[in-house]
Biopython code that builds the backbone (N, CA, C, O; Angstrom):
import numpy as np
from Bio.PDB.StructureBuilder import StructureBuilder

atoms = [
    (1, "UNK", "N", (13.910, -26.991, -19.860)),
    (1, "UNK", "CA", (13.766, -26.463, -18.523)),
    (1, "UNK", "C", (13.516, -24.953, -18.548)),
    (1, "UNK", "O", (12.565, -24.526, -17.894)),
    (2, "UNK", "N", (14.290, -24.103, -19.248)),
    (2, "UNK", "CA", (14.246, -22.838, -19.249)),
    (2, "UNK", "C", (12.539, -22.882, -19.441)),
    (2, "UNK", "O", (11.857, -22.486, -18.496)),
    (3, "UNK", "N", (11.992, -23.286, -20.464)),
    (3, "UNK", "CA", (10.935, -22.734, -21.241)),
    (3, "UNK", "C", (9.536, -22.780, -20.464)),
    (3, "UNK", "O", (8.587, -21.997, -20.506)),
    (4, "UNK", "N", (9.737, -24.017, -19.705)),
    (4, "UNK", "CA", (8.736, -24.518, -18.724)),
    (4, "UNK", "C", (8.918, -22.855, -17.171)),
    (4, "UNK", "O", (7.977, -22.418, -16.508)),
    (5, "UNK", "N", (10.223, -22.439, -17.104)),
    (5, "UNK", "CA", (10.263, -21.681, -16.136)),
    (5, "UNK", "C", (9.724, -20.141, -16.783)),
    (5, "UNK", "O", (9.094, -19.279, -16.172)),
    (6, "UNK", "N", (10.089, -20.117, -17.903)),
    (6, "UNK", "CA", (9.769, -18.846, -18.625)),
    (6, "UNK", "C", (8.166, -18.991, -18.727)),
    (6, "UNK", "O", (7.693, -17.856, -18.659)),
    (7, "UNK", "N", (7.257, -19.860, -18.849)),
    (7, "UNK", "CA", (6.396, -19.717, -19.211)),
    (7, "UNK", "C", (5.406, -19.788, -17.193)),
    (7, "UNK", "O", (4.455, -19.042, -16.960)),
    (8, "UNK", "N", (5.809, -20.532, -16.400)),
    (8, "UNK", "CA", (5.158, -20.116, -15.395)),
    (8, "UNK", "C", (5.592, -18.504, -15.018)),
    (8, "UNK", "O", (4.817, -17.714, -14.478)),
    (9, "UNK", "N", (6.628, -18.269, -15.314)),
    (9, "UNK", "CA", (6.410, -16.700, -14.768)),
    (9, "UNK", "C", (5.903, -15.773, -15.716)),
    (9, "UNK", "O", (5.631, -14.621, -15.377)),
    (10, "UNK", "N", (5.741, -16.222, -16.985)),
    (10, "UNK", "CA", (4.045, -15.368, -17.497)),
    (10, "UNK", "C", (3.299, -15.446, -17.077)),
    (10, "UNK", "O", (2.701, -14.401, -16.821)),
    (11, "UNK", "N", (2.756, -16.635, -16.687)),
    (11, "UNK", "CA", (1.416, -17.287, -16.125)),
    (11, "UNK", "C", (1.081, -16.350, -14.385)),
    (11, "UNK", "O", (-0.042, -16.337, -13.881)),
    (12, "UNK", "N", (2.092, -15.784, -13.852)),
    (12, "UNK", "CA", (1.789, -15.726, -12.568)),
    (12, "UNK", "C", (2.707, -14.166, -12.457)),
    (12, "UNK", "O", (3.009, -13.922, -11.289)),
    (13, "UNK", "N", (3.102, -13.286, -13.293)),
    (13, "UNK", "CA", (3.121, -12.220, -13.427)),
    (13, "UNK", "C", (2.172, -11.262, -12.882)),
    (13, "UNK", "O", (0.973, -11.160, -13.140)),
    (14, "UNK", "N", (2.951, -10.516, -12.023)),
    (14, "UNK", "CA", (1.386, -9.711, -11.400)),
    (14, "UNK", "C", (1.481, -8.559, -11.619)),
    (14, "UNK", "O", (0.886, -7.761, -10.895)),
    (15, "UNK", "N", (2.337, -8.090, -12.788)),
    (15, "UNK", "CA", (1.923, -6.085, -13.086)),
    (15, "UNK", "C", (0.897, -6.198, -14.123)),
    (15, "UNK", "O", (0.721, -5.168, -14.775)),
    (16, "UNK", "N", (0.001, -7.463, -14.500)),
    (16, "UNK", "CA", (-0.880, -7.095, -15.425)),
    (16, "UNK", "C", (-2.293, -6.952, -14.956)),
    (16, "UNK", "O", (-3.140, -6.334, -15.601)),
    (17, "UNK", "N", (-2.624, -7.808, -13.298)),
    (17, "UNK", "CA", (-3.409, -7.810, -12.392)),
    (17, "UNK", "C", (-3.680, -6.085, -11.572)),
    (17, "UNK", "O", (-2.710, -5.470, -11.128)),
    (18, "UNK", "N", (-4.816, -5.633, -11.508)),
    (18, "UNK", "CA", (-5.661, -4.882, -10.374)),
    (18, "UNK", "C", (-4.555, -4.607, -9.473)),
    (18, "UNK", "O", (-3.788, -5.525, -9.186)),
    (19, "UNK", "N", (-4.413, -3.596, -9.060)),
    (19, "UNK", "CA", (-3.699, -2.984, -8.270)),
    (19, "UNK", "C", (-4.318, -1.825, -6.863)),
    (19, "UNK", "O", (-4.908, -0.765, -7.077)),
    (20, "UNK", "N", (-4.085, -2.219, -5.886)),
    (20, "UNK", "CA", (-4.934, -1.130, -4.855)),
    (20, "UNK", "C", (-4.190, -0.725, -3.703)),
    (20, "UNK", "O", (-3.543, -1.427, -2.926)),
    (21, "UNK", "N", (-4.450, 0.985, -3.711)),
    (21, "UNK", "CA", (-3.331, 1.394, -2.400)),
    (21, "UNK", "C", (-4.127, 1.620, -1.500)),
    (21, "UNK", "O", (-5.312, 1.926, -1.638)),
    (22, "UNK", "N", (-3.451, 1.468, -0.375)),
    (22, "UNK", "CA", (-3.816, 1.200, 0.716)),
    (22, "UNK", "C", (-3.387, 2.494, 1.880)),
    (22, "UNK", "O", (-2.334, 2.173, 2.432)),
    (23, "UNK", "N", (-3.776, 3.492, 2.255)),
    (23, "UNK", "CA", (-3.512, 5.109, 3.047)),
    (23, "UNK", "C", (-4.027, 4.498, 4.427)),
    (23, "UNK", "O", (-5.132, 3.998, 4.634)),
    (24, "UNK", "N", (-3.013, 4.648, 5.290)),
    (24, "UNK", "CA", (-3.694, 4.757, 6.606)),
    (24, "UNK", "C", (-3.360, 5.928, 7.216)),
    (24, "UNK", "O", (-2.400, 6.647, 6.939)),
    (25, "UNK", "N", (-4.290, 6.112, 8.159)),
    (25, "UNK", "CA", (-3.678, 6.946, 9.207)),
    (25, "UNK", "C", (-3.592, 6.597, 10.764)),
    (25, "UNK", "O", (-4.355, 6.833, 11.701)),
    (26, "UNK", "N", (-2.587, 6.061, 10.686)),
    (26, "UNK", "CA", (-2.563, 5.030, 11.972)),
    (26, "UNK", "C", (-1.907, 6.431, 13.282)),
    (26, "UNK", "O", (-1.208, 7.382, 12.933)),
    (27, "UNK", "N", (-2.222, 6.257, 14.261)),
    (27, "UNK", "CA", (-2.104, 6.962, 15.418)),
    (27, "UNK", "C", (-1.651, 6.133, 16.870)),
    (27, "UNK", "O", (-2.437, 5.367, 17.429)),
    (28, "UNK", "N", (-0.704, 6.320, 17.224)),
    (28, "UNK", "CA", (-0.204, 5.973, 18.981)),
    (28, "UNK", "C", (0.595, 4.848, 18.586)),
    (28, "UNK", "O", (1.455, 4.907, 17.708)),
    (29, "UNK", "N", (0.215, 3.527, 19.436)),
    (29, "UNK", "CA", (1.441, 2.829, 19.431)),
    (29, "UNK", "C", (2.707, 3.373, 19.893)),
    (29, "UNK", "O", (3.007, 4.415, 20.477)),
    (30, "UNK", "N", (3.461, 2.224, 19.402)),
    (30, "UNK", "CA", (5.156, 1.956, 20.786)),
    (30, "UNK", "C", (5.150, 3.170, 20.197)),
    (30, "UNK", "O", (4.569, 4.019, 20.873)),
    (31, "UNK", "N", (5.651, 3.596, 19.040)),
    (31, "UNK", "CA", (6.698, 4.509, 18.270)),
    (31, "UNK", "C", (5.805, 5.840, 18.395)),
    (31, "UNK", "O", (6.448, 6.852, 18.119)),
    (32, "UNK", "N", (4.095, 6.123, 18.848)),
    (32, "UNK", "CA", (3.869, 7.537, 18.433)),
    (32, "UNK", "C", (3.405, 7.758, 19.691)),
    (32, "UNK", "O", (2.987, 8.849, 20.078)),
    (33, "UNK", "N", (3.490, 6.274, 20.672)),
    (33, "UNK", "CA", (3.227, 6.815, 22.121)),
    (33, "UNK", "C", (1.103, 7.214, 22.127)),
    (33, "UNK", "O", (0.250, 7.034, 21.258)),
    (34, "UNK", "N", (1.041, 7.682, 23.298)),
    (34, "UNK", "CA", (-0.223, 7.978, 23.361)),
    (34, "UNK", "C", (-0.946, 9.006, 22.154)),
    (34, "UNK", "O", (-0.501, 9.774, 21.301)),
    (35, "UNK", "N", (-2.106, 8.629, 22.528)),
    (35, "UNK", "CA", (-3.046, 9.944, 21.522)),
    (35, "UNK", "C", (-3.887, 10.632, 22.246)),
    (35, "UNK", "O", (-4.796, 10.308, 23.011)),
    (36, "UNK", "N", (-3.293, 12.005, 21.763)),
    (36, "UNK", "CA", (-4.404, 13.261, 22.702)),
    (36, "UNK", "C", (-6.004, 12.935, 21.947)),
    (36, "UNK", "O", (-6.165, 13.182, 20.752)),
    (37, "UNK", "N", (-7.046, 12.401, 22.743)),
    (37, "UNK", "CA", (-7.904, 12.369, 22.466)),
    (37, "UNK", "C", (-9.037, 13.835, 21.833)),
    (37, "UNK", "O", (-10.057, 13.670, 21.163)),
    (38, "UNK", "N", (-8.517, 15.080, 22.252)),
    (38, "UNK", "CA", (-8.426, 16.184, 21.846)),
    (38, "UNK", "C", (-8.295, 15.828, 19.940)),
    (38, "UNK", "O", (-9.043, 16.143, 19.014)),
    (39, "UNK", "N", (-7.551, 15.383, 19.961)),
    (39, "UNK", "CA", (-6.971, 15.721, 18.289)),
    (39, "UNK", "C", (-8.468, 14.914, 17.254)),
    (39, "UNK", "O", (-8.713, 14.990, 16.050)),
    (40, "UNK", "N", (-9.012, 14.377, 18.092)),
    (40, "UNK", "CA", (-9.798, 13.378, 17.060)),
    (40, "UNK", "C", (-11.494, 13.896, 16.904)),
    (40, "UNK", "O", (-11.941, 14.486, 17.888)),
    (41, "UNK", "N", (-12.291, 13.726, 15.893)),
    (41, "UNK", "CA", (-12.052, 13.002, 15.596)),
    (41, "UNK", "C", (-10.475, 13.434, 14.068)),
    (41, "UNK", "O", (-10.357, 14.658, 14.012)),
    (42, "UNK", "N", (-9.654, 12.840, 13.233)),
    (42, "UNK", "CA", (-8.918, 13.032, 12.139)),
    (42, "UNK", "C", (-9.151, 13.118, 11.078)),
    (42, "UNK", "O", (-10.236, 12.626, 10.766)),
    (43, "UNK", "N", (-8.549, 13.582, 10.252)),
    (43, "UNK", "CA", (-8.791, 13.542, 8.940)),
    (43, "UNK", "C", (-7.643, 13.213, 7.976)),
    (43, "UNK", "O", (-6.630, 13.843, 8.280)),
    (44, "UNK", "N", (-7.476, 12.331, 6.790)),
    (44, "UNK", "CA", (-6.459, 12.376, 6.415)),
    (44, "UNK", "C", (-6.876, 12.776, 4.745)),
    (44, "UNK", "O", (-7.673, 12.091, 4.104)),
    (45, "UNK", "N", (-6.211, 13.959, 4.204)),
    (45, "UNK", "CA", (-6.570, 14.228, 2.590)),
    (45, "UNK", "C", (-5.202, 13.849, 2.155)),
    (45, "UNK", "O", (-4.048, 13.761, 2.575)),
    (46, "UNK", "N", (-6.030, 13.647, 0.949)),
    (46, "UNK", "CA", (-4.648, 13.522, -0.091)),
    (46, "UNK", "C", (-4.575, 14.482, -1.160)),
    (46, "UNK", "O", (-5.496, 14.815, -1.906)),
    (47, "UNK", "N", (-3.328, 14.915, -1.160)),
    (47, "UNK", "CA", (-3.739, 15.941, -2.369)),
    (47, "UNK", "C", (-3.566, 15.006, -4.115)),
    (47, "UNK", "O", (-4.380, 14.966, -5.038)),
    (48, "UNK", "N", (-2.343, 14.440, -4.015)),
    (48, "UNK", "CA", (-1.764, 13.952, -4.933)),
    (48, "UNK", "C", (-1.271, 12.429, -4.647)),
    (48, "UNK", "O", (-0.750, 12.188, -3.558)),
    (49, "UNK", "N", (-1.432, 11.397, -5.615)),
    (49, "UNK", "CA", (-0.237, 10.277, -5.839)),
    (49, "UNK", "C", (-0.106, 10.295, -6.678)),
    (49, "UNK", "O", (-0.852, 10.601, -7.608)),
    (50, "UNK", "N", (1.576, 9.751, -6.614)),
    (50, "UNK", "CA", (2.202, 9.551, -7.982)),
    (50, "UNK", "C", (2.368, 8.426, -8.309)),
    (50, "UNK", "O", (2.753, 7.699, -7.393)),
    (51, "UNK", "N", (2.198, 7.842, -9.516)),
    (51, "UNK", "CA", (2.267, 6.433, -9.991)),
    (51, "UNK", "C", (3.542, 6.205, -10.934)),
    (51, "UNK", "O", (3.871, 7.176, -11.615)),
    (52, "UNK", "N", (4.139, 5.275, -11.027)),
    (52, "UNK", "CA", (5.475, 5.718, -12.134)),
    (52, "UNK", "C", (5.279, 4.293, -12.604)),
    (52, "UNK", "O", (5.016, 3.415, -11.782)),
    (53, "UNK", "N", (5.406, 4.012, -13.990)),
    (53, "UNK", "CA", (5.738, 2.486, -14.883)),
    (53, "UNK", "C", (6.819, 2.641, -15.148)),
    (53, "UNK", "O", (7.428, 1.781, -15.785)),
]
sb = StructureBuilder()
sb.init_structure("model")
sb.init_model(0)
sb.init_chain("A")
sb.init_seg("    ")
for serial, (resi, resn, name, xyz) in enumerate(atoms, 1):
    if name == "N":
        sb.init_residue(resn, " ", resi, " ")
    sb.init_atom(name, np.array(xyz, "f"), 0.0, 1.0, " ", f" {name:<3s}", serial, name[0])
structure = sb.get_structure()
């Protein structure tokens, strides 16, 4: 039993698979309320991410 369980979770391990982040810049809604249409159009830079293994 173990071996059969040890071996599907090799099989379906996903830190060896493609990885992709995902940045939004989401605006208004419940929590940010309206958007000054003034502010747009936006921009969002990134300076840095950090990745850690």
């Amino acid at each position: 039993m173990q071996l059969s369980i040890k071996r599907i979770m090799l099989t379906q391990w996903p830190f060896d698979k493609p990885h992709y982040l995902i940045l939004n810049l989401a605006m208004g809604g419940g929590f940010g309320g309206q958007v000054d249409m003034a502010c747009l159009p936006a921009t969002l830079e990134i300076e840095s991410i950090k990745v850690y293994q």
